[in-house]
VOGU-3710 file (C-alpha; in Angstrom, 3 decimals, decimal comma):
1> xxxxxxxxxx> 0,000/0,000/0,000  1,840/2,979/-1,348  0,363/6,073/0,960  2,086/9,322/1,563  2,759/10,923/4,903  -0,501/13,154/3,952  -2,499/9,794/3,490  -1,500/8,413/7,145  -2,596/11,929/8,537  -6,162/11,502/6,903
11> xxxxxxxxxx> -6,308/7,870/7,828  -5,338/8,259/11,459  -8,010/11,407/11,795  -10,591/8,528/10,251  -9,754/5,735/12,073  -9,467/7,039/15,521  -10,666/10,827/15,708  -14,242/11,238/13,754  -16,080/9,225/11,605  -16,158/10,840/8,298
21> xxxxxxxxxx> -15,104/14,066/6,389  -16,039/15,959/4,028  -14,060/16,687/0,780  -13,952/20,291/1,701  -12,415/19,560/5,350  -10,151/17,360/3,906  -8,919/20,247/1,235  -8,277/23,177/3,608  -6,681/21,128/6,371  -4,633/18,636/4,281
31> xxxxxxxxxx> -4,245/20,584/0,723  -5,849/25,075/0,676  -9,183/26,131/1,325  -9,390/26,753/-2,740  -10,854/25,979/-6,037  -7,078/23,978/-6,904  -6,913/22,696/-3,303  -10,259/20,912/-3,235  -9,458/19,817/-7,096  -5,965/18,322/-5,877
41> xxxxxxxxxx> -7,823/16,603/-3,178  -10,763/14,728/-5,015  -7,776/13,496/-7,693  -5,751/11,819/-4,499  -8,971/10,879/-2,849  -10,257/9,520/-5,978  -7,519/6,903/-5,976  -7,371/5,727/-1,941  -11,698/5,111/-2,765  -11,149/3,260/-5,085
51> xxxxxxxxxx> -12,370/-0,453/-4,764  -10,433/-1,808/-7,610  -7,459/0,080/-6,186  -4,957/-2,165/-3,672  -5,342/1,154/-1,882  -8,610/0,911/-1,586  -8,335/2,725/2,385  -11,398/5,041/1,833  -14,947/4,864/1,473  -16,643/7,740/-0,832
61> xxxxxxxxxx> -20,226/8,620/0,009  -22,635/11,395/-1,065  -25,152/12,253/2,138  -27,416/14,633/3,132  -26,367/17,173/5,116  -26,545/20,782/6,586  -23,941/23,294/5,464  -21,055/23,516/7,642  -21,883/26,044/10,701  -18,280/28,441/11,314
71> xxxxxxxxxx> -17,644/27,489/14,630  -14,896/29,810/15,736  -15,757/28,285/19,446  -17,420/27,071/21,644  -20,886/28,463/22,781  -20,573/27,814/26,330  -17,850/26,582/29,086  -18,614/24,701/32,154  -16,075/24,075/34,846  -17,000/21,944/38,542
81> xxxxxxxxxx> -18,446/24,074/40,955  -19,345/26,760/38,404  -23,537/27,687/38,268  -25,443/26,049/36,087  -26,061/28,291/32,753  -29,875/29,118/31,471  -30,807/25,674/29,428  -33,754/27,466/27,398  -30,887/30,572/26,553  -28,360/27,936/25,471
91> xxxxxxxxxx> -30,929/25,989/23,544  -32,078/29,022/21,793  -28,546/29,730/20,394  -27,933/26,419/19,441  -31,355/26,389/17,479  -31,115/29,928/16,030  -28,054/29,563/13,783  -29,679/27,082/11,069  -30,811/28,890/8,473  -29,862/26,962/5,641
101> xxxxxxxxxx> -31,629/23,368/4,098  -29,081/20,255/3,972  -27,810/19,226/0,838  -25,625/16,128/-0,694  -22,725/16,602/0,418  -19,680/14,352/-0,594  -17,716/12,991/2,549  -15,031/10,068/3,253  -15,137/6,811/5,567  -12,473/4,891/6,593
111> xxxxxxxxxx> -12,688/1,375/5,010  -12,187/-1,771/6,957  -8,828/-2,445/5,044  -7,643/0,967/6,621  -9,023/-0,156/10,191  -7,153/-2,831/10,038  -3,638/-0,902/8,755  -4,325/1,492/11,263  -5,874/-0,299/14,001  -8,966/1,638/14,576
121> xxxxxxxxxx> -12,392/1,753/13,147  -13,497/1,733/9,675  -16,393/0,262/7,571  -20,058/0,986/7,293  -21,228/4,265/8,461  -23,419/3,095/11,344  -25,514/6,302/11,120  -25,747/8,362/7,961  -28,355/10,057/9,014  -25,871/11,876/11,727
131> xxxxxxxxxx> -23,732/13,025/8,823  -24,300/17,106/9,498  -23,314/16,163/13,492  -20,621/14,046/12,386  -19,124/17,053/10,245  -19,151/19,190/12,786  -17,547/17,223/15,367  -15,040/16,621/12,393  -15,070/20,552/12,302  -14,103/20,971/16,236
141> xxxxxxxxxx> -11,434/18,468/15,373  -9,759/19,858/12,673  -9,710/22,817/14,609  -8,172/21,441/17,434  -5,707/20,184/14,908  -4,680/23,302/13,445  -4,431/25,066/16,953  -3,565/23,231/19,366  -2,013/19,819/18,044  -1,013/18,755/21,476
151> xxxxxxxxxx> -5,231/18,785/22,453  -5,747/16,925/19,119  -3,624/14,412/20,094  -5,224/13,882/23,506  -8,650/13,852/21,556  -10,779/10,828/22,447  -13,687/9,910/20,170  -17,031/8,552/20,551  -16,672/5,374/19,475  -13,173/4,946/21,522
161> xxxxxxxxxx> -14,445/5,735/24,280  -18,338/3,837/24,447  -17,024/0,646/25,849  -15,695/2,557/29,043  -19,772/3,788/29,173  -21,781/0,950/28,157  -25,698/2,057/28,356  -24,488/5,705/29,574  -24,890/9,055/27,722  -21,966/9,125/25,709
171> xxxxxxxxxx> -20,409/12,641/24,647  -18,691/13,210/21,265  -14,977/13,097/22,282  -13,487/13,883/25,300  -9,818/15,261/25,993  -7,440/12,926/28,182  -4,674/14,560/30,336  -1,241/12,619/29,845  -2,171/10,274/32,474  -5,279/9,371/31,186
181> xxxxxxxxxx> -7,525/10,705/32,859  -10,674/12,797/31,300  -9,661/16,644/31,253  -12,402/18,078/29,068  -15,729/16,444/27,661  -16,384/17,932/23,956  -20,189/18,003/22,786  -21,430/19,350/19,072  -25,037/21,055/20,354  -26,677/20,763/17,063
191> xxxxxxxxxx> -30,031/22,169/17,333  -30,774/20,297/21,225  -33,650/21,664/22,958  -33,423/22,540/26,702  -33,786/19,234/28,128  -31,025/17,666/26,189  -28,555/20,275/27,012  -29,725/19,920/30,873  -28,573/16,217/30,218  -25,553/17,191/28,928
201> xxxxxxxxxx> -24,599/19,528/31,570  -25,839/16,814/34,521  -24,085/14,190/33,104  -20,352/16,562/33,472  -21,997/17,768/36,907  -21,929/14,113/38,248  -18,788/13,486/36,999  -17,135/16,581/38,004  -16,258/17,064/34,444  -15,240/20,317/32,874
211> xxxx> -17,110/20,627/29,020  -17,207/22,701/26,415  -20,741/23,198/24,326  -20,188/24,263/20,926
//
């Protein structure tokens, strides 16, 4: 399997950091945020998806989805001991800033072949119909990526980390301190209404758990 240092980078952020991203994500972090950059990135992409390829390490899929949101960060903070915040204001905010209708949008999966090179997960998409909250977790991510590499490293997703909460609200990723231990939950809010950010917020509160809502 012939795969460039840029490959492994993609891989790694598909087989252990988020579940799928989009072509456009994958352009401005890996290649530029431009008309060449996204071009230069379907060509490369268009050989790791494909199944008659012996690279055949990606999965291309076209899904419905909202428009990336520009989350510059996050909405709201929490830290142990600090009040609770306003659920209904939080919800609002969340709620307020889709204004635009989902549309196909093309995004990569990590195939099995690649979870097994890599040693993470890969395969089926479990839940398309998640794709716009999958992008955006992919979006804090990338983020993290770009700004604080050390954090990105520490990044825990999901699916890592549901066998440590079997039948348990599970957040989207959480941050691990060097000794392991969970330093920061991570949630995407979506669009939640005030009860499901109350259960988000009671969840870290039992826990003692620092989080960030974004």
């Amino acid at each position: 399997m012939q795969l460039t240092d840029r490959d492994r980078e993609i891989l790694i952020a598909l087989t252990h950091k988020v579940r799928l991203l989009s072509l456009e994500q994958i352009a401005r972090t890996w290649w530029t945020d431009s008309p060449s950059g996204i071009a230069t990135a379907r060509k490369r992409l268009a050989v790791l998806a494909d199944p008659a390829s012996r690279s055949y390490v990606m999965q291309r899929l076209k899904l419905n989805a909202h428009p990336e949101l520009a989350l510059d960060g996050p909405i709201f903070l929490w830290q142990p001991g600090e009040p609770a915040p306003h659920f209904g204001a939080l919800s609002y905010r969340l709620k307020k800033r889709w204004n635009e209708a989902p549309k196909p949008t093309t995004v990569y999966i990590a195939t099995e072949k690649a979870a097994r090179y890599f040693g993470g997960f890969g395969g089926k998409l479990r839940r398309p119909l998640q794709a716009t909250h999958d992008l955006h977790v992919a979006q804090i991510y990338l983020r993290f990526l770009k700004t604080d590499p050390v954090r990105a490293g520490l990044w825990v997703s999901e699916d890592r980390f549901a066998p440590q909460r079997r039948r348990e609200k599970l957040p989207d990723a959480v941050i691990r301190d060097e000794a392991g231990n969970i330093a920061l939950v991570i949630e995407f809010g979506g669009a939640y209404d005030a009860k499901h950010v109350e259960r988000v917020h009671l969840d870290c509160v039992t826990r003692s758990l620092p989080y960030e809502l974004w």
